[in-house]
N, CA, C and O atoms as a Tinker XYZ file with bonds, in Angstrom:
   368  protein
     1  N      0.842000   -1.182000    0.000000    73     2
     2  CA     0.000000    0.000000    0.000000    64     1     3
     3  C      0.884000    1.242000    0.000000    63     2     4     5
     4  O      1.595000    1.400000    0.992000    81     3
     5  N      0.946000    2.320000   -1.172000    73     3     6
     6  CA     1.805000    2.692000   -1.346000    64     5     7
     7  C      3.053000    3.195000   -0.975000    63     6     8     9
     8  O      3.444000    4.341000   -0.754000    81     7
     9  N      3.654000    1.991000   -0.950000    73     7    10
    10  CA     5.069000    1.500000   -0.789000    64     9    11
    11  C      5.361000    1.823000    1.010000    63    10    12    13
    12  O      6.541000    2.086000    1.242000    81    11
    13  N      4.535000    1.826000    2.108000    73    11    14
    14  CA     4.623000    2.121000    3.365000    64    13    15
    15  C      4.462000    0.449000    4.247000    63    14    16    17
    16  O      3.725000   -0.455000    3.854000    81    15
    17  N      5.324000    0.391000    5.440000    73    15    18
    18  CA     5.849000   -0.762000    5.625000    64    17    19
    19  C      4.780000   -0.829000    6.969000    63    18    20    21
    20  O      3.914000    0.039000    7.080000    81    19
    21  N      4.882000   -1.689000    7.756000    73    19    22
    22  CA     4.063000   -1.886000    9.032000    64    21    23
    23  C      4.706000   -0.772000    9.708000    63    22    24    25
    24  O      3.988000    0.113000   10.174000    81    23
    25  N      5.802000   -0.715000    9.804000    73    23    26
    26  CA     6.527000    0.317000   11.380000    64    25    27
    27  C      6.368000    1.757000   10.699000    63    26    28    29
    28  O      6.821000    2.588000   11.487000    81    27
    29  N      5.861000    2.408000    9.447000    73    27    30
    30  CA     6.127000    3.363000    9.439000    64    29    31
    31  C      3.943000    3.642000    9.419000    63    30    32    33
    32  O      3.562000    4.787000    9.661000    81    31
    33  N      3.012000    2.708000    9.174000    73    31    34
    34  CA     1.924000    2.731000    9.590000    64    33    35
    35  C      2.157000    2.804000   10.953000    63    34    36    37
    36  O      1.395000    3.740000   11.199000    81    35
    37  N      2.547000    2.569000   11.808000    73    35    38
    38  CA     2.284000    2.523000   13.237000    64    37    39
    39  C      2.376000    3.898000   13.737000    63    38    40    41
    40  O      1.497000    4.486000   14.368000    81    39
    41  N      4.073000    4.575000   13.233000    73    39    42
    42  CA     4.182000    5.859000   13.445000    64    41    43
    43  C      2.963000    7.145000   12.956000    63    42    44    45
    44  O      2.937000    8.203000   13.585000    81    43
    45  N      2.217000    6.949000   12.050000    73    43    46
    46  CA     1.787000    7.801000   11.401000    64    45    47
    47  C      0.445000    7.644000   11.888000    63    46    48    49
    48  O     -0.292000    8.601000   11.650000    81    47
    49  N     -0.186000    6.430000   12.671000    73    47    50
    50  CA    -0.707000    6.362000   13.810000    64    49    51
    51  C     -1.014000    6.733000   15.253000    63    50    52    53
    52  O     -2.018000    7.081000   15.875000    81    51
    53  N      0.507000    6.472000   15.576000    73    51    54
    54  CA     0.700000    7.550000   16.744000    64    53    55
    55  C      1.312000    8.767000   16.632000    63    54    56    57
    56  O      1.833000    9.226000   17.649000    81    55
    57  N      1.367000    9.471000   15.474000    73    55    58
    58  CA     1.129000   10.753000   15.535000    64    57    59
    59  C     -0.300000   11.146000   15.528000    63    58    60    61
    60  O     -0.952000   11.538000   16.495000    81    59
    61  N     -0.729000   10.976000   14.203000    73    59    62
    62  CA    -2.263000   10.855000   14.329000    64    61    63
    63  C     -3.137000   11.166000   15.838000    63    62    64    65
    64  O     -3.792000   12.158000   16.155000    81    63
    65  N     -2.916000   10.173000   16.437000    73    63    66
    66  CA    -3.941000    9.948000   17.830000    64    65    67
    67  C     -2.770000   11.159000   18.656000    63    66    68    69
    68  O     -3.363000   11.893000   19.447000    81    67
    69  N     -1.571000   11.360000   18.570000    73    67    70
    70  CA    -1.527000   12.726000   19.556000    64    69    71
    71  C     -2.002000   14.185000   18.946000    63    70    72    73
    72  O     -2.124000   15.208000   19.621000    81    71
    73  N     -2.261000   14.060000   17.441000    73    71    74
    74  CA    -2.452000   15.260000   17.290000    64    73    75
    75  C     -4.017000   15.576000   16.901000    63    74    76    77
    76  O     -4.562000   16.665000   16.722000    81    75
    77  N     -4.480000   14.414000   16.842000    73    75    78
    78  CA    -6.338000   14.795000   16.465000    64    77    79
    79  C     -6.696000   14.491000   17.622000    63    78    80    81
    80  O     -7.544000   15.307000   17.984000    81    79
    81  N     -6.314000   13.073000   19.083000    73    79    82
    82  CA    -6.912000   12.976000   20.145000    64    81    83
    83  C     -7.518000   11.523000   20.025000    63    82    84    85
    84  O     -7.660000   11.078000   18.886000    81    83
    85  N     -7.795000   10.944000   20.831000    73    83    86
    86  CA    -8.620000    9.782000   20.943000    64    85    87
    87  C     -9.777000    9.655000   20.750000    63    86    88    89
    88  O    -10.419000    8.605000   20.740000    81    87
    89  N    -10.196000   10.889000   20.553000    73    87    90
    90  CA   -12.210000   10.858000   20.667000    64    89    91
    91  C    -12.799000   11.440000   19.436000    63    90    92    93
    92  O    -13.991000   11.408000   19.133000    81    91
    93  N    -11.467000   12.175000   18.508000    73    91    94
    94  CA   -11.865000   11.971000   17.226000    64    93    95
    95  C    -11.284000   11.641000   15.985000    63    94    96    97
    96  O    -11.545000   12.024000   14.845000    81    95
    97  N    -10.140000   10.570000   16.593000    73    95    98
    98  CA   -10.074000    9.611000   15.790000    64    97    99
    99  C    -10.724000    8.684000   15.042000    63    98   100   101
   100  O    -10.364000    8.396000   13.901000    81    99
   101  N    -11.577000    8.234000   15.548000    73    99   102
   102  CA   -12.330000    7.170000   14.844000    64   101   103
   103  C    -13.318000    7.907000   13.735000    63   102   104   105
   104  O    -13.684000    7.358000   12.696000    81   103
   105  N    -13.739000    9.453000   14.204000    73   103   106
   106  CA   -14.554000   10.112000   13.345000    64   105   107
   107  C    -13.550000   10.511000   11.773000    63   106   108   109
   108  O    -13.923000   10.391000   10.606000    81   107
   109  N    -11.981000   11.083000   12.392000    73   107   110
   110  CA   -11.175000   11.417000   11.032000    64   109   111
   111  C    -11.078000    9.917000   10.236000    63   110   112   113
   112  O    -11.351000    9.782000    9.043000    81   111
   113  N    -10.744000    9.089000   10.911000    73   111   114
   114  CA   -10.437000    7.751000   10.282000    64   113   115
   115  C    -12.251000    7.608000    9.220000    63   114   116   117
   116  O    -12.334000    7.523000    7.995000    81   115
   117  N    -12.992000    7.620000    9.849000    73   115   118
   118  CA   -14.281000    7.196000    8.905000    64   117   119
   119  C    -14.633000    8.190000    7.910000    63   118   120   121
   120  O    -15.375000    8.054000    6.937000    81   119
   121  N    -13.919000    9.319000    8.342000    73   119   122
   122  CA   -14.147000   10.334000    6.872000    64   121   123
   123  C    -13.260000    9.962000    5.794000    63   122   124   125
   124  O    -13.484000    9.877000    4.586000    81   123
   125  N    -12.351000    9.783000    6.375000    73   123   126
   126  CA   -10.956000    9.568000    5.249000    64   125   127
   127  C    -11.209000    8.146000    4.625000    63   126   128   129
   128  O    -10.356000    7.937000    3.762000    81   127
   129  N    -11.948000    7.263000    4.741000    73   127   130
   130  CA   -12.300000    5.660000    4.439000    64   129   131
   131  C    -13.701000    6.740000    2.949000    63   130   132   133
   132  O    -13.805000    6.799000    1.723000    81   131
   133  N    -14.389000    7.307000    4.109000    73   131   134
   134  CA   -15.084000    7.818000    2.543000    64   133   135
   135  C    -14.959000    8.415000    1.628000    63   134   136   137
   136  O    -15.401000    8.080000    0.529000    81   135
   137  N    -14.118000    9.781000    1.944000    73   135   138
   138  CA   -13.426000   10.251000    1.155000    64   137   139
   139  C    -12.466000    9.223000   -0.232000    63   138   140   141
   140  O    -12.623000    9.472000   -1.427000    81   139
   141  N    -11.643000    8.248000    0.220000    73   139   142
   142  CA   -11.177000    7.863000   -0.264000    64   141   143
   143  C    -12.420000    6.584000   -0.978000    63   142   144   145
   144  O    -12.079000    6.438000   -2.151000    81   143
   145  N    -13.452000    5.829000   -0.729000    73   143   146
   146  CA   -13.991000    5.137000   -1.219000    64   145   147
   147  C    -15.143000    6.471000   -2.540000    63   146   148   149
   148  O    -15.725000    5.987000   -3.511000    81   147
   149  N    -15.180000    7.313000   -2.372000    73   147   150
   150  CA   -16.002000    8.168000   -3.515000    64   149   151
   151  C    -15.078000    8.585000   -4.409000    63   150   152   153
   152  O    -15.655000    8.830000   -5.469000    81   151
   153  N    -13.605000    8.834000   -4.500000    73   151   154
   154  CA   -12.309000    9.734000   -4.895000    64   153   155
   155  C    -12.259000    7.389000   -5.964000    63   154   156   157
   156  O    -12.136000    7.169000   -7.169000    81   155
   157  N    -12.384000    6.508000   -5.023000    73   155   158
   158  CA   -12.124000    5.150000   -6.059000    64   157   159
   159  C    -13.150000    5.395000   -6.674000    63   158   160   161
   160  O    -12.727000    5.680000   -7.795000    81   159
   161  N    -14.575000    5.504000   -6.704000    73   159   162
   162  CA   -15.990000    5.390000   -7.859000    64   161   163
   163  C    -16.000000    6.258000   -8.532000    63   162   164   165
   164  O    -16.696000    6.052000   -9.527000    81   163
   165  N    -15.301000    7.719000   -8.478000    73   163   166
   166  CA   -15.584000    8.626000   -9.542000    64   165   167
   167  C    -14.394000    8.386000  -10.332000    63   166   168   169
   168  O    -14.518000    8.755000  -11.500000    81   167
   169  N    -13.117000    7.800000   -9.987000    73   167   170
   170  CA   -11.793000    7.454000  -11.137000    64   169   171
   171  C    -12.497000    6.269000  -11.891000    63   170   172   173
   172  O    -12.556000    6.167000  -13.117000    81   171
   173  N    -12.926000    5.549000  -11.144000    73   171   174
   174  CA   -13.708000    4.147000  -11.979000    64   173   175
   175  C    -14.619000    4.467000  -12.904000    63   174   176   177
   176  O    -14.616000    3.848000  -13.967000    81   175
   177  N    -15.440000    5.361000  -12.695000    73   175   178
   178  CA   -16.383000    6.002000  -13.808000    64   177   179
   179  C    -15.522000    6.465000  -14.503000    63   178   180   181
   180  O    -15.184000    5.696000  -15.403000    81   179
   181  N    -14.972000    7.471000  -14.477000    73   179   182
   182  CA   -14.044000    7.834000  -15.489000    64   181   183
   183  C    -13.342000    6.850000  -16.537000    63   182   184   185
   184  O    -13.502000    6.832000  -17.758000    81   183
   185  N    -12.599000    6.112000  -15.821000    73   183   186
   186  CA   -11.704000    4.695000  -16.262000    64   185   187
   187  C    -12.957000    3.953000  -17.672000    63   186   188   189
   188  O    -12.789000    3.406000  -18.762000    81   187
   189  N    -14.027000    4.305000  -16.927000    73   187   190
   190  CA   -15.524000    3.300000  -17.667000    64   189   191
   191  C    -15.436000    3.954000  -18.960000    63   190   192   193
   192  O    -15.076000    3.575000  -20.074000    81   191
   193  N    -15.882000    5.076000  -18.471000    73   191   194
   194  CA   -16.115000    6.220000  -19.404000    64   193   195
   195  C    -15.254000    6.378000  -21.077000    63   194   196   197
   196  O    -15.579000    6.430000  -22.263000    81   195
   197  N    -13.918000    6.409000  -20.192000    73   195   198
   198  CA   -12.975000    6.137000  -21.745000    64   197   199
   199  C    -12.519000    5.113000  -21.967000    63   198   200   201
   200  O    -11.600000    5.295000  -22.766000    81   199
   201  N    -12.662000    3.588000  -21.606000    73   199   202
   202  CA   -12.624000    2.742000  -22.107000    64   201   203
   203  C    -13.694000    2.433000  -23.184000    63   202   204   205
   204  O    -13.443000    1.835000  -24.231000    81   203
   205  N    -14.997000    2.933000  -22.798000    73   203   206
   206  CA   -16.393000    3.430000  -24.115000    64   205   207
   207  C    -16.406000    4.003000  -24.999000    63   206   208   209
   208  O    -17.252000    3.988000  -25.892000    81   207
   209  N    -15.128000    4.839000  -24.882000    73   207   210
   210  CA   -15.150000    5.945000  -25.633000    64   209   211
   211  C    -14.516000    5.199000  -27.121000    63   210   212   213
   212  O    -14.885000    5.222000  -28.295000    81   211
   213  N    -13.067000    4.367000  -26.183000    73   211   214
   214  CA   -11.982000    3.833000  -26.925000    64   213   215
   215  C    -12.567000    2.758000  -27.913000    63   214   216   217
   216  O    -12.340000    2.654000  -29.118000    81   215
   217  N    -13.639000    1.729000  -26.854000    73   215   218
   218  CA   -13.804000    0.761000  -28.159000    64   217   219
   219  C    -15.227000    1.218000  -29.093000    63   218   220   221
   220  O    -15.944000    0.443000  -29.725000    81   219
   221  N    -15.372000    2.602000  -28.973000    73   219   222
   222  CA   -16.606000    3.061000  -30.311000    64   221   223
   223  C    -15.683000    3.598000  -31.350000    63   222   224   225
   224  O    -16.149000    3.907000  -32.446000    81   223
   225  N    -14.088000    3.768000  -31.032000    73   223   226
   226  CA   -13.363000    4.625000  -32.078000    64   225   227
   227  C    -12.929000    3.201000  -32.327000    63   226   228   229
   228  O    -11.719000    3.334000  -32.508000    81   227
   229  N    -13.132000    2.261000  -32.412000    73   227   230
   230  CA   -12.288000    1.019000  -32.454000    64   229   231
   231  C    -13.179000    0.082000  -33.504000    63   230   232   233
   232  O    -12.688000   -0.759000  -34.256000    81   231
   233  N    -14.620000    0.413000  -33.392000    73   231   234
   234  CA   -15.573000   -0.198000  -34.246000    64   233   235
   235  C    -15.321000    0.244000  -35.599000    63   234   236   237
   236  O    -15.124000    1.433000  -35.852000    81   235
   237  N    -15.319000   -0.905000  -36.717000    73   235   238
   238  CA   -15.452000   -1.152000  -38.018000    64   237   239
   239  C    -16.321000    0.214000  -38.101000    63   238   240   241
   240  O    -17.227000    0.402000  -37.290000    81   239
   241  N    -15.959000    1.330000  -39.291000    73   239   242
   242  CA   -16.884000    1.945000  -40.102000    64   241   243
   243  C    -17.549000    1.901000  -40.839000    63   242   244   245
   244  O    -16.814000    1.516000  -41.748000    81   243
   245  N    -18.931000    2.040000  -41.453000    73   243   246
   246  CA   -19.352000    1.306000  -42.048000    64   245   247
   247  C    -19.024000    2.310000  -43.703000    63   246   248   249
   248  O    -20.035000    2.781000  -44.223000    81   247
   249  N    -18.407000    2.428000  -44.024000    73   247   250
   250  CA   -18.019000    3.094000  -45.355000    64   249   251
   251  C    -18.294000    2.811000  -46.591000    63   250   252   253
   252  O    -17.919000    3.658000  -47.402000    81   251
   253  N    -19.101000    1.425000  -47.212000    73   251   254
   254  CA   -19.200000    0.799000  -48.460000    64   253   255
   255  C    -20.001000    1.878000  -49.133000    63   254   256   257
   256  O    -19.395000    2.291000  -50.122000    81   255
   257  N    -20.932000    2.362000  -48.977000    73   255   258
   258  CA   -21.945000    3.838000  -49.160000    64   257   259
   259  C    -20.372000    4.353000  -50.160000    63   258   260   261
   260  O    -20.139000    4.057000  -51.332000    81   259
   261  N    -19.745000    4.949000  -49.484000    73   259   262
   262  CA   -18.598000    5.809000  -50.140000    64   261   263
   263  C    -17.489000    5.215000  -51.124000    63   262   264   265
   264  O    -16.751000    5.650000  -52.008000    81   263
   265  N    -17.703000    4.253000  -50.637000    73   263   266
   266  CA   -16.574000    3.555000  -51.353000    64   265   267
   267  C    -17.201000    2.866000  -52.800000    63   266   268   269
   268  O    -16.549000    2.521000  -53.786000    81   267
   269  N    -18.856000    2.775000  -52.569000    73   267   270
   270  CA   -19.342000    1.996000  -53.487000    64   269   271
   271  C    -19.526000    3.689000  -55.090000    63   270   272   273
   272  O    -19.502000    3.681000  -56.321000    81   271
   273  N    -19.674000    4.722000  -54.090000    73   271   274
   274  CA   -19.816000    5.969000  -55.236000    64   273   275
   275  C    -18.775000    6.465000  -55.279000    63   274   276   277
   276  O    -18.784000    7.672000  -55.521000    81   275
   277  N    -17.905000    6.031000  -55.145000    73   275   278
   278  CA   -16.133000    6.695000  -55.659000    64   277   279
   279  C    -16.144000    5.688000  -56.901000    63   278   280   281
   280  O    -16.038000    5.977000  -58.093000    81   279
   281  N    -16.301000    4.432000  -56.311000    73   279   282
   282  CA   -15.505000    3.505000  -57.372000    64   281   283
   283  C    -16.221000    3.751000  -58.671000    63   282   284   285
   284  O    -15.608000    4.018000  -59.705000    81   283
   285  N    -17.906000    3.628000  -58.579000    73   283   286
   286  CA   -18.892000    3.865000  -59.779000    64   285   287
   287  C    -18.352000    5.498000  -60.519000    63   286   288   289
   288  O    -18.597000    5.719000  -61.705000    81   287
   289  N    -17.895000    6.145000  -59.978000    73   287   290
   290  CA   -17.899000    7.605000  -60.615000    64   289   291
   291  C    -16.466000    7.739000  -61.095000    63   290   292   293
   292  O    -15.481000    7.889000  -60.372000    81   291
   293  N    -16.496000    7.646000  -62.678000    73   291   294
   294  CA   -15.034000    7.849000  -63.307000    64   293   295
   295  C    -14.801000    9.632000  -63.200000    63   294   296   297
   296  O    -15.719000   10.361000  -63.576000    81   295
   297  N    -13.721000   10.127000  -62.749000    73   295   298
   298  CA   -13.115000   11.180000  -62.489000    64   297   299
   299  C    -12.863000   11.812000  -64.431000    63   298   300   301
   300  O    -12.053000   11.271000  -65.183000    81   299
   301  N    -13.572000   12.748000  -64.760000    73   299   302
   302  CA   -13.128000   12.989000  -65.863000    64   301   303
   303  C    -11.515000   14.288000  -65.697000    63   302   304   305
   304  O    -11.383000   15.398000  -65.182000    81   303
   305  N    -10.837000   13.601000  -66.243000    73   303   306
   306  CA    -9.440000   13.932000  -66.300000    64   305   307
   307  C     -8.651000   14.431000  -67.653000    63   306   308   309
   308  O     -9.155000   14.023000  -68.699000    81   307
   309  N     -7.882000   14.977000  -67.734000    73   307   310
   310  CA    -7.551000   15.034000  -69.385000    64   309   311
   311  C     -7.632000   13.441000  -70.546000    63   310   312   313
   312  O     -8.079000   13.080000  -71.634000    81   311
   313  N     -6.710000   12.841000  -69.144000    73   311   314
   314  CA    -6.071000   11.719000  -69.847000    64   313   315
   315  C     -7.850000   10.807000  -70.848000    63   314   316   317
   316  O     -7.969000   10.554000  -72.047000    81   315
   317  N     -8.606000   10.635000  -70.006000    73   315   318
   318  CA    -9.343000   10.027000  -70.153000    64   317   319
   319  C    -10.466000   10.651000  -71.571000    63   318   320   321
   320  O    -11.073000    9.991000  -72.415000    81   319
   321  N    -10.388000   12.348000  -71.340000    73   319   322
   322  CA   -10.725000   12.904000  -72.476000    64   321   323
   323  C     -9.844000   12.840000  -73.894000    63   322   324   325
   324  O    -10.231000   12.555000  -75.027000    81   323
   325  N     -8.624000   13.181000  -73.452000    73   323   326
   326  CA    -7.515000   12.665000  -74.816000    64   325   327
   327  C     -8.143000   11.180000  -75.448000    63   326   328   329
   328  O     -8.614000   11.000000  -76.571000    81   327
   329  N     -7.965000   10.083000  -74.212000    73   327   330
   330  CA    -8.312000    8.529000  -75.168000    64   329   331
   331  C     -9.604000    8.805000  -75.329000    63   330   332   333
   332  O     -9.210000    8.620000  -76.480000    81   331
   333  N    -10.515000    9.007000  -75.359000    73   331   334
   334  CA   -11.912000    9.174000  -75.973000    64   333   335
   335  C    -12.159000    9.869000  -77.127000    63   334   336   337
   336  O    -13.155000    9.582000  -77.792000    81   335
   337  N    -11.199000   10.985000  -77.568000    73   335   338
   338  CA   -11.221000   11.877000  -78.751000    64   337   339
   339  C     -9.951000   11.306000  -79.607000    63   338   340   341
   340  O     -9.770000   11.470000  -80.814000    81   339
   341  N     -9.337000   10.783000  -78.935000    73   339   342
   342  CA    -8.501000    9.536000  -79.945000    64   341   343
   343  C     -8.678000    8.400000  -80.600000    63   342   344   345
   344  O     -7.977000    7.815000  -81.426000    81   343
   345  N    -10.131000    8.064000  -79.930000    73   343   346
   346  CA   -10.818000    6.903000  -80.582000    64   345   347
   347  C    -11.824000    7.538000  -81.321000    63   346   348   349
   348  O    -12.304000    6.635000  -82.006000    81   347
   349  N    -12.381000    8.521000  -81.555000    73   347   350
   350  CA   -13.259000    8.801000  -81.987000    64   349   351
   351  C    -12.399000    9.617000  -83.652000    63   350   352   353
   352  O    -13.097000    9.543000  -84.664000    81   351
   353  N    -11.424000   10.098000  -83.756000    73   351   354
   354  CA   -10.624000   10.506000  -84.779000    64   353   355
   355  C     -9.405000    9.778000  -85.332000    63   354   356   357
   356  O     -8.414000    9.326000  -84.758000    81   355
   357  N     -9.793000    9.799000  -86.708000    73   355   358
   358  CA    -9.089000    8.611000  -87.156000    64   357   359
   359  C     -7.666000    9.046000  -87.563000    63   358   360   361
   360  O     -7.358000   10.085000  -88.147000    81   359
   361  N     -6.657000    7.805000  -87.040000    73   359   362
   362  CA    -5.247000    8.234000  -87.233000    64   361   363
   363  C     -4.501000    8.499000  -88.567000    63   362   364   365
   364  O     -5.031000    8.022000  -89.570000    81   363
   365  N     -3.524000    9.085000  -88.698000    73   363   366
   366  CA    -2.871000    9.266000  -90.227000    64   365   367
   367  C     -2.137000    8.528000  -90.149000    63   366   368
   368  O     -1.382000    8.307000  -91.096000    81   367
């Protein structure tokens, strides 16, 4: 628990109880248990949140729509006007 050993929990204990007191200890201790249990559910929502986010950018697009009217639509270009008026006029 982050990276703190038994003997240095103990100390930070008995500072604790000399400097808040015995009689409202148990009240700081139960705030700080909630504090810290609402501070874990709102990172977890979060955590939720953009992991949802991640696998909707992750879903297949459905693109054939676009891809099906690119491919059908010839781009008129020179090149394509040159061979068309080259077939249509006869060579010397």
């Amino acid at each position: 628990m982050f990276g703190i050993g038994m003997q240095e929990l103990i100390i930070i204990a008995v500072i604790a109880l000399l400097i808040v007191g015995p009689r409202k200890l148990p009240d700081l201790a139960k705030t700080l248990g909630k504090g810290f249990s609402e501070f874990k559910k709102a990172t977890e929502g979060v955590t939720e949140d953009l992991k949802d986010a991640l696998k909707e950018d992750e879903k297949p697009k459905n693109d054939d729509g676009w891809k099906d009217s690119l491919l059908m639509k010839k781009p008129d270009t020179e090149e394509t006007k040159n061979d068309s008026s080259d077939k249509d006029s006869p060579k010397q």
